[in-house]
C-alpha positions as CSV (number, residue, x, y, z in Angstrom):
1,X,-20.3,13.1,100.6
2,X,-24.0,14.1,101.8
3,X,-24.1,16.7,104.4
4,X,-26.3,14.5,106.4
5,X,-23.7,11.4,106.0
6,X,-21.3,13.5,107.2
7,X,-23.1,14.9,110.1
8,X,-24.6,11.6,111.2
9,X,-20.8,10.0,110.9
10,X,-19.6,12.8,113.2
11,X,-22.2,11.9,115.4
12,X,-21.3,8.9,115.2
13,X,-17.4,9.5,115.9
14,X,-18.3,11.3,119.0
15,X,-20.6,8.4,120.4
16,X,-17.8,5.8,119.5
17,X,-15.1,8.2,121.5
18,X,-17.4,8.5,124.3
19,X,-17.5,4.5,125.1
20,X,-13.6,3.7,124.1
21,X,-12.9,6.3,127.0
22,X,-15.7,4.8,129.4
23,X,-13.7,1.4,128.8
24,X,-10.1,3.0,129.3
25,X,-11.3,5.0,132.0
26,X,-12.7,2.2,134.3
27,X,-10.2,0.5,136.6
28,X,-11.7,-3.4,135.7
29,X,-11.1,-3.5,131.6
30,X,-12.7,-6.6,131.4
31,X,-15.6,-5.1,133.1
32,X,-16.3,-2.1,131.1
33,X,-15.9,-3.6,127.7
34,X,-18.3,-6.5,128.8
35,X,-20.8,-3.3,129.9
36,X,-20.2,-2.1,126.1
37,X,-20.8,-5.4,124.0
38,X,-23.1,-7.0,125.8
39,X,-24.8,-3.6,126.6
40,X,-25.8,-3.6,122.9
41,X,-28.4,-6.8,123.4
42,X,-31.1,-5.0,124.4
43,X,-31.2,-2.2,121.9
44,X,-31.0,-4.6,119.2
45,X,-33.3,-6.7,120.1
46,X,-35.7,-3.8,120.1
47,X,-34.7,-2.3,117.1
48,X,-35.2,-5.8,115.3
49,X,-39.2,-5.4,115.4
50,X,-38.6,-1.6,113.7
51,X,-36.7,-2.9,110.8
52,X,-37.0,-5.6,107.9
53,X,-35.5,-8.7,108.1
54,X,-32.6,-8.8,106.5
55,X,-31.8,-11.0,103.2
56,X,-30.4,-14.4,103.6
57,X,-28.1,-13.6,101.2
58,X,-25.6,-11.6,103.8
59,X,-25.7,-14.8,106.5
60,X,-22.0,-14.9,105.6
61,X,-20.9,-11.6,105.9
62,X,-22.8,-12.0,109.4
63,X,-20.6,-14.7,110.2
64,X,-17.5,-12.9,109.0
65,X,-18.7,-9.3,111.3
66,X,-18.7,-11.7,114.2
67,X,-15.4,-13.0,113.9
68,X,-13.9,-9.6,113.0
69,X,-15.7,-8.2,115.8
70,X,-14.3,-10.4,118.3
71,X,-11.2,-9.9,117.4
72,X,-11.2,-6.1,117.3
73,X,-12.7,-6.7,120.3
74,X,-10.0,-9.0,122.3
75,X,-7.0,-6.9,121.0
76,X,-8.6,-4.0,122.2
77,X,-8.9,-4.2,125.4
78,X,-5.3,-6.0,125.4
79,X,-4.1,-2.8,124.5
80,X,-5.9,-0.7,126.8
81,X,-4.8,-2.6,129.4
82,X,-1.0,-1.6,128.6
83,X,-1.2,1.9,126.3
84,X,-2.6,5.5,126.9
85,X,-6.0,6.3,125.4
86,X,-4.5,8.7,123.4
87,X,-2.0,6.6,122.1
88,X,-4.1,3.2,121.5
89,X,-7.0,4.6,120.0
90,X,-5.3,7.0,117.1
91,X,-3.2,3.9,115.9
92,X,-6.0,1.5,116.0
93,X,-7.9,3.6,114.3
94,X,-5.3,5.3,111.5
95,X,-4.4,2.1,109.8
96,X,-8.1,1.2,109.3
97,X,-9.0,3.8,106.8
98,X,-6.0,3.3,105.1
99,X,-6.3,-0.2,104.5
100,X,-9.8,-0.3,103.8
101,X,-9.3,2.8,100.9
102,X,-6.6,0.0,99.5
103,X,-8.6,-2.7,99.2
104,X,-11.9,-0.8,97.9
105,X,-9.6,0.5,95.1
106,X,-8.0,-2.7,94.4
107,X,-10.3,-5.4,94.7
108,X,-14.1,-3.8,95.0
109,X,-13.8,-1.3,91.7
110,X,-14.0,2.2,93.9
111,X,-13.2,5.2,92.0
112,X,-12.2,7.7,94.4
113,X,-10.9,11.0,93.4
114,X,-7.6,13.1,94.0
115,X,-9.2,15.2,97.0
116,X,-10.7,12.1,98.3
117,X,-7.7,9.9,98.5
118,X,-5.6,13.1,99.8
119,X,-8.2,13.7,102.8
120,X,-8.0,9.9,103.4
121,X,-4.3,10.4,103.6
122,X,-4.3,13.5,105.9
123,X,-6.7,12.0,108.4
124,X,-4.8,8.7,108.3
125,X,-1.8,10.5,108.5
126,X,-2.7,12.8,111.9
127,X,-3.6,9.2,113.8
128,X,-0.7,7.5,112.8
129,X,1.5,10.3,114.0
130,X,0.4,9.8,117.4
131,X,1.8,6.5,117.3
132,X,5.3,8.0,118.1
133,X,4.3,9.8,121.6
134,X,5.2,8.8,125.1
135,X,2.9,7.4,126.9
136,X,1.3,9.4,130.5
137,X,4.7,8.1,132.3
138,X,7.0,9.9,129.4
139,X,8.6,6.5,128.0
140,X,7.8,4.8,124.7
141,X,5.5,1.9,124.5
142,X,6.0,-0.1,121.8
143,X,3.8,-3.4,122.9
144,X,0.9,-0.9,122.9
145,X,1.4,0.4,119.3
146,X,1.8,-3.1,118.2
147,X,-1.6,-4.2,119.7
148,X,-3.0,-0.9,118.5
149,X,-1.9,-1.4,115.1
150,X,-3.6,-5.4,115.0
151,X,-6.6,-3.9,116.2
152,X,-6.8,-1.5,112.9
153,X,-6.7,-4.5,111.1
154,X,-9.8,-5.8,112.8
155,X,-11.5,-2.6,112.3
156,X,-10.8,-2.1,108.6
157,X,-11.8,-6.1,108.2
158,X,-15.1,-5.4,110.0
159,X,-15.8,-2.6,108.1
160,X,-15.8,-3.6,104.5
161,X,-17.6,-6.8,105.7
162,X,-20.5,-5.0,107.4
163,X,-20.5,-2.3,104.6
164,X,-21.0,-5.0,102.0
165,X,-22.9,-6.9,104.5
166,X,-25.5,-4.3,105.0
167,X,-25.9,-3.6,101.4
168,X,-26.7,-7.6,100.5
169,X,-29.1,-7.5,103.4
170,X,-31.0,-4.3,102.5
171,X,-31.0,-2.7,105.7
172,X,-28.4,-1.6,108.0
173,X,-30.1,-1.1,111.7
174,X,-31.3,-5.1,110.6
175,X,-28.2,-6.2,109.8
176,X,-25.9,-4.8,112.1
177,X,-28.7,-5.8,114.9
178,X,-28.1,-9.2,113.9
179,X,-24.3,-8.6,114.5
180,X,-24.6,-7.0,117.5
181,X,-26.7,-9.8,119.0
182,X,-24.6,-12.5,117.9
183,X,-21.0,-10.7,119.0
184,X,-22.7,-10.3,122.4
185,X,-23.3,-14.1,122.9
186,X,-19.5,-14.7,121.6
187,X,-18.4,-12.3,123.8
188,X,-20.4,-13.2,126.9
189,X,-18.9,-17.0,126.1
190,X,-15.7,-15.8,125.9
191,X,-15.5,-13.9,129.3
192,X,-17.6,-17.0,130.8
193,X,-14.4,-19.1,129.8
194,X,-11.6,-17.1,130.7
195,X,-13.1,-14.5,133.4
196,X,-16.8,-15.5,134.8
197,X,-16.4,-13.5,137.7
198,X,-17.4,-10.2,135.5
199,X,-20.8,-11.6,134.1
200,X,-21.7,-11.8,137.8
201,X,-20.8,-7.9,138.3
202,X,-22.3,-6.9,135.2
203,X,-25.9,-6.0,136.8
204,X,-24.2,-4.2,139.5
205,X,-20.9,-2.4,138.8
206,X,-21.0,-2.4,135.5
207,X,-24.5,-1.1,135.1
208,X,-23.7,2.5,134.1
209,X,-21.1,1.6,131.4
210,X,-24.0,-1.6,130.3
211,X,-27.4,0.8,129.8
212,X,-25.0,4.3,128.4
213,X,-21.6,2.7,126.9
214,X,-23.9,0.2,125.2
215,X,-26.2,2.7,124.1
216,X,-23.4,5.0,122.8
217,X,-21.6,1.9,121.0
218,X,-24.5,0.3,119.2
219,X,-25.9,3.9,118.0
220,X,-22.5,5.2,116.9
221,X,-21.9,1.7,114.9
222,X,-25.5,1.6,113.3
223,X,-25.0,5.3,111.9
224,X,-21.9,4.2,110.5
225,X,-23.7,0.9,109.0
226,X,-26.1,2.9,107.4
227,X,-23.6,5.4,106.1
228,X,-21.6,2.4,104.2
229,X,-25.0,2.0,102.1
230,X,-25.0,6.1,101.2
231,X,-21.6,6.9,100.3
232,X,-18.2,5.0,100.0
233,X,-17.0,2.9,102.7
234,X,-13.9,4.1,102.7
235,X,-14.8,7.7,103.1
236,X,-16.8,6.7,106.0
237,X,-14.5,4.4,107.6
238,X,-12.3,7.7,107.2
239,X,-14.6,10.5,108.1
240,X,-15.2,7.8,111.0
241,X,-11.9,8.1,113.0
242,X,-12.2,12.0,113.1
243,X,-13.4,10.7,116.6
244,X,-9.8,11.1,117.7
245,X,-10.6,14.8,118.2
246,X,-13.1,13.5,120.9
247,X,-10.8,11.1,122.2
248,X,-7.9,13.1,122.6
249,X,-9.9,16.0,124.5
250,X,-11.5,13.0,126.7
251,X,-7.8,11.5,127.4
252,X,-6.3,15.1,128.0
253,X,-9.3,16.4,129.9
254,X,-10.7,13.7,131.7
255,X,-7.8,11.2,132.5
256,X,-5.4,13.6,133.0
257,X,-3.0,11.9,129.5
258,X,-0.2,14.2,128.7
259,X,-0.6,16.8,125.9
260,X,2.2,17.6,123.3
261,X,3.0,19.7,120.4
262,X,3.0,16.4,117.9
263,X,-0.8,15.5,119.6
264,X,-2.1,18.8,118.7
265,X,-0.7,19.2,115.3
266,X,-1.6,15.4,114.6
267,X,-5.6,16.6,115.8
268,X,-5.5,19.7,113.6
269,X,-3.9,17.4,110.6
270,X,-6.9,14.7,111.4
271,X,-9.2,17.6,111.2
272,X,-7.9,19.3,108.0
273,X,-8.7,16.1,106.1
274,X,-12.3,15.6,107.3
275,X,-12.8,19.1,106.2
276,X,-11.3,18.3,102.8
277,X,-13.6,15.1,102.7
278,X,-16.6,17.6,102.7
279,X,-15.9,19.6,99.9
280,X,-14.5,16.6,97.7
281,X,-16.9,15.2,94.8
C-alpha cells in the first residue's frame, strides 16, 4: 500500500477510536451517537461546494450506504448500551475485514497476495480474540458479542458499498458527503420516532460530542473513502480496524475497562499485521 494511504488510514483509525469512545463514554447513548451522526451535517454540507458533484451513476450505492449505515448505526449503540468498549468495538470491527477480504476475492476479481491475506488474517485475528474477555464486572457477556458481531456485518456491507460507491462517483469527500447528509436526516427521523426528547438536548448537552465527535467521525470516514479509491478495499477496511490500539488504550485509560494478558497480546497481534500490510506488494 502507499505510505501516505497508510498514514492517512491510521489517521483515520485514531479519529474513528476517538468518537466510538466519546459515545461509550457518555452516560445518555442515545445522546452522544445523535451528537456523532448528525454532527456530520454541517461539515458536509461545506465540504460539498469544495468538491465535484458526484456521477449519477452511484445514486444506488448512495441508497445502499444509507441503509447500511443505519444499521451499523442502530446495532451499535445497542451494544454499547450492554458491552465494554473494549470488548464491542474489537468484535465489531474484526469480522468486518474478514468478510469484506472474502467477498472482494470472490465476487469483485481482487488478487491479493500471500502477505496480504496473512496480515488480513493477523489483524482480524487480534480483534476477534477479544471477543472471549470478561467484561469490566469479570463475567462473560455473550448478548454483547452477538450485537458486536451484527454490527461487523454492517461495517463490512458499508464498506464495499461506499468503496465502489466512491469510485462510480469520482470523488470520495462528494460522495461520502452525500452519505453523510442523507444518514443524518434518517437518523434524526429515527430518534424523532422512538426518542425525541434527545433532538431537543442536542444544542445543549450534546454540543461537545456534536461540533468534535462529528468532526472526528466524518474526517476519519472520508480518509477512509478516499483510501478505497487508492488501494484495495479490503486492505483498507483492514489497516482500518488497527484503531483498536486506540480504543483499547482509551477503554483502559480513560474508563477505567479491565486490562488482561489476552487484550495485550490480541493488540500486539492486531499490530503485527498492520506492520505486515506495509511491507506487502
Amino acid at each position: 500500500m502507499p505510505t501516505l494511504v497508510i498514514a492517512t488510514t491510521l489517521f483515520a483509525a485514531l479519529l474513528h477510536a476517538t468518537w466510538n469512545a466519546m459515545a461509550k463514554g457518555a452516560a445518555d447513548k442515545s445522546l452522544s451517537m445523535a451528537g456523532v451522526i448528525i454532527g456530520h451535517l454541517p461539515y458536509a454540507v461545506v465540504a460539498l461546494f469544495f468538491v465535484p458533484m458526484p456521477d449519477l451513476a452511484c445514486w444506488p450505492y448512495l441508497l445502499g450506504s444509507l441503509a447500511l449505515h443505519f444499521g451499523y448505526q442502530v446495532f451499535l449503540l445497542n451494544s454499547y448500551r450492554v458491552g465494554d468498549l473494549t470488548q464491542v468495538y474489537p468484535v465489531a470491527r474484526g469480522i468486518a475485514p474478514l468478510l469484506v477480504a472474502l467477498v472482494s476475492v470472490s465476487l469483485l476479481n481482487v488478487v491479493l497476495g500471500w502477505m496480504e491475506v496473512a496480515a488480513i488474517a493477523l489483524i482480524a485475528a487480534g480483534l476477534l480474540s477479544l471477543g472471549l474477555v470478561r467484561s469490566q464486572s469479570g463475567s462473560r457477556n455473550p448478548k454483547a458479542a452477538i450485537l458486536a458481531a451484527a454490527t461487523g456485518c454492517f461495517i463490512a456491507g458499508y464498506s464495499l458499498v461506499d468503496g465502489l460507491g466512491a469510485r462510480v462517483a469520482g470523488t470520495a469527500v462528494g460522495f461520502y458527503s452525500w452519505s453523510a447528509i442523507g444518514n443524518a436526516i434518517v437518523f434524526a427521523i429515527f430518534l424523532r420516532i422512538n426518542n425525541p426528547g434527545v433532538l431537543g438536548r442536542l444544542h445543549t448537552e450534546g454540543r461537545f460530542v456534536f461540533v468534535f465527535g462529528g468532526a472526528a467521525s466524518f474526517t476519519a470516514y472520508a480518509l477512509v473513502v478516499w483510501g478505497f479509491m487508492q488501494a484495495p478495499i479490503a486492505l483498507v477496511t483492514a489497516l482500518r480496524e488497527t484503531s483498536i490500539v486506540f480504543a483499547l488504550f482509551f477503554g483502559v485509560f480513560f474508563m477505567k475497562e479491565r486490562l488482561d494478558l489476552l487484550k495485550v497480546a490480541a493488540t500486539f497481534t492486531t499490530i503485527a499485521g498492520a506492520i505486515l500490510l506495509r511491507f506487502a506488494r
